[in-house]
N, C-alpha and C positions, 0 to 999 in steps of 0.2 A: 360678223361676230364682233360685239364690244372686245376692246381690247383688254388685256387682265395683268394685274399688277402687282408687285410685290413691294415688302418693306423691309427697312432692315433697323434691326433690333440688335441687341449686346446679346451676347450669346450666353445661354444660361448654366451649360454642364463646362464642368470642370474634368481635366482627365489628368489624371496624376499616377506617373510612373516613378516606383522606388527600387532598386536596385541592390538590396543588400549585400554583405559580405558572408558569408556562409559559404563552406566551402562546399561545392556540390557538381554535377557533373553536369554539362552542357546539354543539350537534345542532339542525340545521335542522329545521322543521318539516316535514310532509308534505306532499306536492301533488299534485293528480291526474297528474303527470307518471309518478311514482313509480318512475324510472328509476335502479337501483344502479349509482351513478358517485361519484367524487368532491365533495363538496358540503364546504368547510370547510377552510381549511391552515393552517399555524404558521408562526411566525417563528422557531423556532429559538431562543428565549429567554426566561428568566426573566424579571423585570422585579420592580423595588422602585417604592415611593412617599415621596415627598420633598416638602414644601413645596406641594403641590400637581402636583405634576411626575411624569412616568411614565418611570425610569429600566431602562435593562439590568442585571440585577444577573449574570446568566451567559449566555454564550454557548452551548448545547448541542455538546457535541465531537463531536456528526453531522456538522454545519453548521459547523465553524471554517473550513475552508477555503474555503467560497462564501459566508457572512454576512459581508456589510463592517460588520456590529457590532460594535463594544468596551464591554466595562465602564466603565458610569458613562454611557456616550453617552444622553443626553435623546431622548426620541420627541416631536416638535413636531408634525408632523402627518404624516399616510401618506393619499395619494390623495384631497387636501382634506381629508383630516377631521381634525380638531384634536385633540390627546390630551392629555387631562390625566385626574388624579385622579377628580373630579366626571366625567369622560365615557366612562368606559373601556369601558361599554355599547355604544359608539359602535364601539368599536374591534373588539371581540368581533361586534357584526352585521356589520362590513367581512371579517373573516378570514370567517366562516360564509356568504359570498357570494364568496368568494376559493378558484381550485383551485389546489391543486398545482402547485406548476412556472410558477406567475403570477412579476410584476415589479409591484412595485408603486413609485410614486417616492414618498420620504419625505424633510421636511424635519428633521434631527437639531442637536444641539447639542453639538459636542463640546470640552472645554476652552472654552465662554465663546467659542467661533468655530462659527455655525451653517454649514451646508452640504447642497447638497440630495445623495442619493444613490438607489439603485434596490436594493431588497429585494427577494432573490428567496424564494418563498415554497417549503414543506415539507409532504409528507406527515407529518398530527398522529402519526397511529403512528412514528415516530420518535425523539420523544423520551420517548417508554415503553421502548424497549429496554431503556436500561442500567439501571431500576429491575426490568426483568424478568429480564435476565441476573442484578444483584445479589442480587434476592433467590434463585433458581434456586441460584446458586454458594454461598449463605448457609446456605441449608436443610440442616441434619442429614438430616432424613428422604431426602430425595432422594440427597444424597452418600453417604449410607450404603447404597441401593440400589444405583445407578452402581457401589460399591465389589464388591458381593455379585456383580454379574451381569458384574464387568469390564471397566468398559466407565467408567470414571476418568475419560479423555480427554473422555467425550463434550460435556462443556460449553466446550472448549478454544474451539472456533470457532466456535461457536454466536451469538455476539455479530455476527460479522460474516456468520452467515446470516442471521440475522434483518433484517438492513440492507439485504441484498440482495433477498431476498422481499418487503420493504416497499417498497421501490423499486420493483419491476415489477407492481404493487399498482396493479388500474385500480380499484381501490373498496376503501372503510373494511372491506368486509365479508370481500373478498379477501385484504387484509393481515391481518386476523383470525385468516380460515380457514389462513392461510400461516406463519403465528407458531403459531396451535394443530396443524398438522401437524407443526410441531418439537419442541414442546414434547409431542406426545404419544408421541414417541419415544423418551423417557425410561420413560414406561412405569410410573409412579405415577400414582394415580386423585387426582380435586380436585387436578389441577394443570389450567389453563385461563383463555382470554382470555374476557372477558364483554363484549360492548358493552355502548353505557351504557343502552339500556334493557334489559336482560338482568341491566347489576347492579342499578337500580332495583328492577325484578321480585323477586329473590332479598332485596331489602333489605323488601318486601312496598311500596314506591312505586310497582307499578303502574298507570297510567289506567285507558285504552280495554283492554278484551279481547276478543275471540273465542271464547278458551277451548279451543282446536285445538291438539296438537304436534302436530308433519313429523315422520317419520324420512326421509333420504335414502337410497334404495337404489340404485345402479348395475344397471341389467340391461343386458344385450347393450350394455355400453360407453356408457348413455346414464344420465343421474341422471333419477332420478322420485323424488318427495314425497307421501309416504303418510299419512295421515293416521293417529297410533302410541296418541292419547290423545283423549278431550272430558271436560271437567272440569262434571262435574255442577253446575247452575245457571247455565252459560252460554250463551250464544246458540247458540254451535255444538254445544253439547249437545242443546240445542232442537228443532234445525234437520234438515233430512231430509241432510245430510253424516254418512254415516257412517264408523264406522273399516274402515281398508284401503281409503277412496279415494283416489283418486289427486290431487292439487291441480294444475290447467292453469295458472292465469292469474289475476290479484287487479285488478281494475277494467282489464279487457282486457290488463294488461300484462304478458307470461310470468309468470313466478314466479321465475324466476332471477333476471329482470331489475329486479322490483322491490325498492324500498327497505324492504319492509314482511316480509321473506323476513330475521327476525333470530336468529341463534346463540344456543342455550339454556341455553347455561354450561356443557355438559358436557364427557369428553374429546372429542377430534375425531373417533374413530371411533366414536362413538356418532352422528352425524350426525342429532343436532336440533334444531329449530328451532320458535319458534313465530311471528305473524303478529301486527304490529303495528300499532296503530289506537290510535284518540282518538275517549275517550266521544259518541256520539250520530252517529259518522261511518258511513254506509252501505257498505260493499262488498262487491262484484258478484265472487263467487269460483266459478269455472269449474272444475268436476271431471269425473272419469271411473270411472264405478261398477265396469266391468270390463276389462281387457285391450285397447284397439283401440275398443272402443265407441264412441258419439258423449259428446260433450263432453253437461255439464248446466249452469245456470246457476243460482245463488241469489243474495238480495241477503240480507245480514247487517249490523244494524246494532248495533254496539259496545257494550258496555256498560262500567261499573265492575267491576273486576278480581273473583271471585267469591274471600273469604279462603279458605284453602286448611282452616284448621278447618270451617265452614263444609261440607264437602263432606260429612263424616259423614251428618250432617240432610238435606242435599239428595238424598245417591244410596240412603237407608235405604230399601228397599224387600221386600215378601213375596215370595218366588218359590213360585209351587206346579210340581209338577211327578207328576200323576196327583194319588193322595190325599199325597204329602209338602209339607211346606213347611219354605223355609229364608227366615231374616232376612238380608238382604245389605246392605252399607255396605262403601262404599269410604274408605281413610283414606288423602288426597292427598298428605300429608306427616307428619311426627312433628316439625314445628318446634316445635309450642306445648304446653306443658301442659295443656291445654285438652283436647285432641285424646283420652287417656284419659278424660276426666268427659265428655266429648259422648256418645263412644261409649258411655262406661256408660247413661250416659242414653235412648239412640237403642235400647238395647236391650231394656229394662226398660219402656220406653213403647210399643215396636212388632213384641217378636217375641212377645207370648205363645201358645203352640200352635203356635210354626216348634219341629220336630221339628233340627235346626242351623241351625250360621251359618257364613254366609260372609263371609269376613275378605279383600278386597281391597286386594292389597298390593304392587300395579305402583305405581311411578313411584319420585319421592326421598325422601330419605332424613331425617335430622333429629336430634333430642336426644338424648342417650342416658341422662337422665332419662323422658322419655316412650317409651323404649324396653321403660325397667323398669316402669311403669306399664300400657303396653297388654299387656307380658307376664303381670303378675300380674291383669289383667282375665281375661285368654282363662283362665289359670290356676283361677281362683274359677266360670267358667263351669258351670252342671250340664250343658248339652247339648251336643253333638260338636261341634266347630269344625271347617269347612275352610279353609284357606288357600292363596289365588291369588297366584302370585308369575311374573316373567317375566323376559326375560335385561337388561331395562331397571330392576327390581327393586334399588336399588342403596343402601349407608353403612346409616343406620341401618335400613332393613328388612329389610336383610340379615341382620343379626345380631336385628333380631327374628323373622327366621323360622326362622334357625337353633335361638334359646331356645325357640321354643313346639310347636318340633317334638318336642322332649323330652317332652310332653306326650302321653300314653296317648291322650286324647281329640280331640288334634288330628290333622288330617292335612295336607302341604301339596301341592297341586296345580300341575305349570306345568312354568316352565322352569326352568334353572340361573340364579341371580341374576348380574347384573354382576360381580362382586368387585372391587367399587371402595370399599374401605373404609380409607380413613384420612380421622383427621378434619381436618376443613379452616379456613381462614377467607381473607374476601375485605379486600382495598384497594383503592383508587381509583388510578389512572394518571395523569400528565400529562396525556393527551390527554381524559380521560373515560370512558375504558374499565375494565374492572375486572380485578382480577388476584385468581384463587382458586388457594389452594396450601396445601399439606399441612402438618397442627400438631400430629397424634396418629400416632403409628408403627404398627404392625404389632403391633409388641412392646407396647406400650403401651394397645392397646385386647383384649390375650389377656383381661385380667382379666375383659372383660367377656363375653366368647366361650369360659368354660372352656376356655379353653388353643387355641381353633381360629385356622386364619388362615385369614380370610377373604379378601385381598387379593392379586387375579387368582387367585382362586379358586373363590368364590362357592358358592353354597349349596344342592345337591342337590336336587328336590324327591323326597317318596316317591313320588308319581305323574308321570314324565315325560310329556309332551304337545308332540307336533310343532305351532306356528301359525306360519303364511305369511301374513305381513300384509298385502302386494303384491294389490290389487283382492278381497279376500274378502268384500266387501258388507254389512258390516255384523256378520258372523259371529264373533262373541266365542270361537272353539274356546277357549279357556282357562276361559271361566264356563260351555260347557256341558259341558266335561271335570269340573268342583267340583259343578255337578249331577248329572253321571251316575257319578261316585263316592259323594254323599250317596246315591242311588237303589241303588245296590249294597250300601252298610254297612249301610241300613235292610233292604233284603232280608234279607243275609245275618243279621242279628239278629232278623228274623221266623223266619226259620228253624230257628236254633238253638233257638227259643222253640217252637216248635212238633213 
């Protein structure tokens, strides 16, 4: 096999974390409670530090009308507990044990005349709006779509939907879900709320994993959570959960209802999720193999997050199929530069004598340096590649299946990709949640797509392939569709030869 190469290029995404001052309550830990409700409220304020002192430096204009705070007002204690400089830890575990819609009494200091008064407390999503409206109304890319499609107006009111969905918000996960159904309605891909371990995850800080995404599907009116992915090397990879089951219940408790049911940074109607845990924690995850069936029970306990390069080596394996063989590797993402030299490597060590390869290319998206690099790999390739792509296929694989489709000896298998391609980057919120939104146009990334738009458009494959991922037991139709395509090209080239 010629050898395959990679290059290296300036890296194009930018990732910017902001940290505000707003005073808000941390992310509670877990507990076997694990009931998604409220856990954590705000005050409604910024706050500076002074001499040792913990002053209001802004009043949030959610909250002006019901915070009996002013600028400059001293915080002296809230519900016994003393705030100062030195203690603000203090303060932060009182709000993270504090819900919504509490009263808390505080002694304040205002003008040199102290006074006690009664804080009433705020959902943390609230004082993320106006950094979320701002930047939404800032973005060229987005305004200039709104413009194309007509639709100008539609951020006009949007500030004060978002206020109101937050409001009727019985959980962090809710107001989420109800901010990302606005914001998907604009209808630009990498625009989306991330909770904070969602932005953790994408910043590569995640702990505990499972290694399982959800997709949510609606059938007869009711949501079911399907199990859409398992990331090679983790426990749920492991484990006898296969893909297209159904998830019941996470240490007995529904699955709706738990805390551990977290949104996976995508649009809204992609309806993903994956399932959160802390290194060495056990849990008891309740499935359903088929339609109506009985329930199954495993116990799965947590591991350290598997790196997403890393997946190359872990899922490289021979597939035979009669007298053929094909080399298979899944590549989880195209975040790292890495991602081209593993794969060169995974396949130079482990396919010699696979007659193809298979080029697994569902899930996200990534660099568009390692875009050009896994292209010019497949490209240097001497044996036929196929490539697996699905309608969750999305940013940068898009456009690398588009480039390697170009390719005589490639073929791609699957479904029509996402067409969610502009590029993106995330910031951090008030509250701790993250805000991912669009940095490369449309226009801006043809250069790298000879001239195509891929955006809400996605990318063809030459082999359609119907898969219903709803209870199909395990049944990969898209990897045995890319073998019984490799099984036909070898035919048909015995043939000719004959």
């Amino acid at each position: 096999m010629k050898k395959c190469i990679s290059i290296n290029c300036l890296l194009v995404f930018v990732l910017l974390s902001v940290v505000p001052a707003f005073l808000v309550a941390q992310e509670a830990p877990l507990n076997e409670a694990e009931i998604d409700r409220w856990r954590g409220a705000s005050l409604g304020i910024r706050i500076k530090q002074k001499d040792g002192g913990v002053f209001v430096k802004k009043v949030h204009e959610h909250v002006a009308d019901t915070c009996p705070l002013q600028i400059d007002d001293r915080l002296v204690e809230i519900s016994g507990t003393s705030i100062s400089t030195a203690e603000l830890s203090k303060l932060s575990s009182l709000l993270a044990s504090t819900e919504p819609d509490s009263k808390l009494v505080a002694l304040i200091e205002r003008e040199g005349v102290r006074e006690t008064i009664t804080l009433p407390t705020y959902r943390k999503e609230l004082v993320d709006i106006p950094t979320i409206v701002e930047k939404l109304k800032s973005n060229q890319i987005i305004r200039d779509y709104l413009k194309e499609t007509e639709r100008s107006e539609y951020l006009d009111d949007v500030f004060d939907r978002m206020v109101e969905v937050v409001d009727a918000s019985q959980s962090p996960r809710e107001a989420a879900e109800g901010l990302n159904a606005i914001i998907d309605e604009i209808n630009v891909s990498h625009t989306a709320i991330l909770p904070p371990s969602s932005f953790s995850q994408l910043q590569g800080g995640a702990a505990g994993d499972l290694g399982l995404t959800l997709q949510r599907q609606v059938i007869d009116g009711v949501n079911h959570y399907f199990v859409s992915d398992r990331m090679p090397g983790s426990v749920g990879f492991e484990s006898e959960v296969l893909l297209g089951d159904e998830i019941i219940a996470l240490n007995n408790v529904p699955l709706e209802k738990s805390r551990r049911l977290i949104l996976s940074g995508q649009e809204h109607r992609r309806g993903l999720f994956f399932l959160q845990s802390n290194v060495g924690e056990n849990i008891r995850v309740t499935y359903r193999r088929r339609q109506n069936a009985a329930t199954q029970q495993v116990s799965l306990r947590a591991r350290e997050a598997v790196p997403a390069e890393d997946v190359i080596k872990l899922s490289a394996r021979v597939i035979n199929s009669g007298e053929n063989q094909y080399g298979y590797i899944r590549v989880w993402n195209l975040m790292s530069m890495s991602t081209p030299v593993l794969a060169k490597e995974v396949i130079e060590d482990n396919f010699d004598g696979c007659g193809m390869l298979i080029l697994d290319l569902r899930g996200r998206g990534g660099l568009i340096p390692a875009v050009m690099a896994v292209d010019m790999m497949v490209k240097q390739c001497e044996i036929p590649v196929i490539a697996i792509t699905d309608n969750l296929t999305r940013s940068a694989k898009e456009m690398l299946s588009l480039l390697i489709k170009k390719h005589d000896h490639v073929t791609v298998v699957g479904e029509t990709t996402a067409g969610a391609v502009t590029g993106a980057t995330m910031m951090q919120l008030p509250s701790g949640n993250g805000l991912m939104y669009p940095v490369m146009s449309t226009e801006s990334l043809k250069r790298f797509t000879d001239n195509a738009v891929l955006e809400g458009v996605g990318v063809e494959p030459d082999i359609k392939v119907d898969f219903q991922l709803p209870w199909c037991g395990g049944n990969d139709r898209l990897l045995e569709a890319a073998i019984e395509t490799g099984d036909e090209q070898i035919q048909e080239l015995l043939d000719s030869i004959l």
